[in-house]
N, C-alpha and C positions, 0 to 999 in steps of 0.2 A: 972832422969830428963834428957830428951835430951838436947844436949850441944848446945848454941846459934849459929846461922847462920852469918858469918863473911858477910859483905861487904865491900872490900876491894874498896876504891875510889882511883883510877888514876888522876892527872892530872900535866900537866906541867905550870901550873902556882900554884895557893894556894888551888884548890879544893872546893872550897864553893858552887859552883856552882851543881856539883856531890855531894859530899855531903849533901844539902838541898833537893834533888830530892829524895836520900835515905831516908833520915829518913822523909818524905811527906808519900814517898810508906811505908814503913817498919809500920808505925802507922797505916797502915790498917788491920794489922794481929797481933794475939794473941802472934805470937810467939817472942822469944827473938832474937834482932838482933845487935850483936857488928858494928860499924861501923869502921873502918881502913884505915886513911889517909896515901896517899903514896904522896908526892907532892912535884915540883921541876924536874918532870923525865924529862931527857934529850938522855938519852941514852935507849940502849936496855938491857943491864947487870942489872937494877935498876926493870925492869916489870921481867925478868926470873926468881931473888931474889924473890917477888913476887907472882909471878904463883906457884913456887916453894912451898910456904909457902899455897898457896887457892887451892894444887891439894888432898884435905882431904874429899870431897865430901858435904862437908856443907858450900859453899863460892861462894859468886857470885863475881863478877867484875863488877863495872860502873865505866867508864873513859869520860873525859872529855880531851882528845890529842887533838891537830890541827895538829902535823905534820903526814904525811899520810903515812912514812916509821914507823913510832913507832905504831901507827893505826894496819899498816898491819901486824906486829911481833906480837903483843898484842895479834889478833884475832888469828892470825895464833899457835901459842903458846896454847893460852887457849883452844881452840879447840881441840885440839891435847890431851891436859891434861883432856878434857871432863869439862869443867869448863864455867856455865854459864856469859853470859858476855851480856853488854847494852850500847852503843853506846850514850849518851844521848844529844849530841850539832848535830850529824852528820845529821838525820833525819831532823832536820830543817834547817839546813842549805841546805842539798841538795835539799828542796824546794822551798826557798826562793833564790837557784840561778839559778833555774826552772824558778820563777814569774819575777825575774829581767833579767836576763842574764846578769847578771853580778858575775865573779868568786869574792868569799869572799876570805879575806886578810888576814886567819889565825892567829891572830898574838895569841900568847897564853898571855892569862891576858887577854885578851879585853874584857870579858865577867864582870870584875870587872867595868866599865864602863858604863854599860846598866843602865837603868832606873827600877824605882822599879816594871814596868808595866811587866817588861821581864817573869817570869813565868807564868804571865795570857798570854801574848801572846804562847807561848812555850805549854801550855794548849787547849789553841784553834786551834793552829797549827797541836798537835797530835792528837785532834777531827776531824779536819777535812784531816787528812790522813785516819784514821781508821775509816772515813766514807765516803768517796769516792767512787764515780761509784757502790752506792745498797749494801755496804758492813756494817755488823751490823745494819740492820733494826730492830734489836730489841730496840735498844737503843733510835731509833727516835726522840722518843719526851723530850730526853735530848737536842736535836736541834734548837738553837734560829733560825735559818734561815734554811729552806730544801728550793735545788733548784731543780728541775726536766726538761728534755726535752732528747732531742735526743742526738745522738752521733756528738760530733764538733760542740756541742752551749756553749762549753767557761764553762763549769761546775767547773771542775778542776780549773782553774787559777782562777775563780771569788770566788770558797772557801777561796783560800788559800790568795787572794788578803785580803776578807773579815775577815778571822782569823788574818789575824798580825793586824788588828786592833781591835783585842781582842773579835770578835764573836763566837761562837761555829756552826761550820756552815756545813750539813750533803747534799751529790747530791747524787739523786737518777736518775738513765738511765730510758728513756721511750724507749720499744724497741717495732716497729709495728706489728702486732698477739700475743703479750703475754699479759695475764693481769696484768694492774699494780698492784706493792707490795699492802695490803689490808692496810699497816700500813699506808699509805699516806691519808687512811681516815678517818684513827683513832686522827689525831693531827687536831689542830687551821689551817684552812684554809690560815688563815691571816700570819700563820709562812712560808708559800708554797710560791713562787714563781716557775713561767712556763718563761725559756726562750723559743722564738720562732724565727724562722728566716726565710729569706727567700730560696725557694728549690735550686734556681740557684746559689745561694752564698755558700750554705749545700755542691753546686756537686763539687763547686772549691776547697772549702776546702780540702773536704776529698779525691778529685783527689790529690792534691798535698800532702796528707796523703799517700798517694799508693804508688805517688813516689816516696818519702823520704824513705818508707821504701823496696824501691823495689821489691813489690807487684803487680802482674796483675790487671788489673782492674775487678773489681766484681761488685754484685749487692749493696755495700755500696754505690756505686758512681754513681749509675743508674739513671735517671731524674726521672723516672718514679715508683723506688722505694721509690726513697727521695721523691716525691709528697704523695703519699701514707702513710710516715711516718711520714712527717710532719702535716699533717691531723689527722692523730690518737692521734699523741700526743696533738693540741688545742682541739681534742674531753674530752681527756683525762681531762685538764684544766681547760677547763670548766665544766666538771662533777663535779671536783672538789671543783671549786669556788675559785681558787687561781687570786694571782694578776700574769696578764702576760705581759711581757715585751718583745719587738721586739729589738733584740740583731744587728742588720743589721747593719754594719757597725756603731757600738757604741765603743769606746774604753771599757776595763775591768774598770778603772776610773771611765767611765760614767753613766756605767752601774749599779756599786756598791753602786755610790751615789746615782741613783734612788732608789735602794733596798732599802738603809736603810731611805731613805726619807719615802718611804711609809713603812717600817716596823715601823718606829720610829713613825707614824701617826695612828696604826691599834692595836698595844699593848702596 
């Protein structure tokens, strides 16, 4: 009998947090998985003990750190030992200071704090990274809300807006000459939302996209392209039968609350 799979939970506060994430996943599979709290870490002598102990080739690592000097030893460490590892606060957080622009305040324990909704959110949050910008269309119709339109109509931020308020929420790119994914006309029309906007507002954005990243200017930020792509995609829309929404100077706010105004009116 193969010998059970250690996971070894990091954290510098009491771990509960990683550890409930373990043993959620671990119950998805047949096999046997010891779980092993490490908690309290402060230093980097307490994770090398540690690594030391998970470099056997049957051990993963989730950690649940805030500070970004023990973060960066951990990975850099485990790595090196060949030892898979899982980040499990980090990914949300670094979206959620994406949606706000506002840096989070690390404090370790504050996760002991959150409300009991914090794993639906945490849930929705990793659905709609791992389905952002056309990525797992297989999964689609696991999607309470799909949003679709062009490049720089606010897709990104109004998922993740829409996810911390515990949606499961999946954008798909319309990009002008390709046909769109077939799976967008495989679900509930009524789960579809089209943003649309207008071209001249498409060419500022995405001109000061160019800048920012010190980028020539191309045909992303052409009038005459944006005309053209922005047409394809209400063709697209309407083929579809989704509800669409003029995103033109709307806050992500405002916008949201339409969404689930008419979502919440249509299923």
């Amino acid at each position: 009998m193969a010998m059970p799979i250690t996971i070894y939970v990091f954290s510098d506060s009491l771990g509960d947090t990683a550890e409930q994430v373990a043993e959620a996943a671990a119950s998805q599979f047949t096999e046997d998985f010891d779980i092993v709290k490490w908690t309290k870490i402060v230093d980097e002598s307490q994770i090398e003990e540690v690594l030391n102990k998970a470099k056997n080739g049957r051990s993963i690592v989730f950690y649940t750190l805030v500070s970004q000097k023990l973060i960066s030893f951990l990975e850099s460490r485990a790595d090196e030992l060949g030892i898979p590892r899982l980040n499990i606060l980090g990914p949300a957080i670094e979206v959620l200071n994406e949606v706000t622009c506002t840096p989070p305040e690390l404090k370790p324990g504050a996760s002991r704090k959150i409300s009991n909704g914090y794993f639906s959110k945490i849930e929705a949050l990793n659905f709609a990274v791992k389905h952002d910008d056309g990525r797992n269309l297989k999964d689609l119709k696991k999607a309470e809300i799909v949003l679709i339109g062009v490049s720089r109509t606010s897709k990104t931020p109004l998922s993740v807006y829409l996810a911390y308020r515990d949606w499961k929420v999946a954008n798909v790119p319309l990009v002008y000459g390709i046909e769109p994914p077939k799976d967008l006309f495989e679900i509930l029309p009524e789960k579809i939302v089209g943003l649309d906007t207008e071209a001249e507002l498409l060419k500022e954005f995405r001109t000061q996209r160019l800048e920012t990243l010190g980028s020539p200017k191309n045909g992303y930020a052409d009038i005459i392209y944006i005309l053209k792509e922005v047409e394809f995609a209400r063709s697209v829309m309407k083929k579809i039968g989704c509800r669409i929404i003029n995103i033109t100077h709307r806050a992500i706010e405002e916008t949201a609350s339409e969404i689930l105004k008419y979502y919440n009116s249509h299923i």
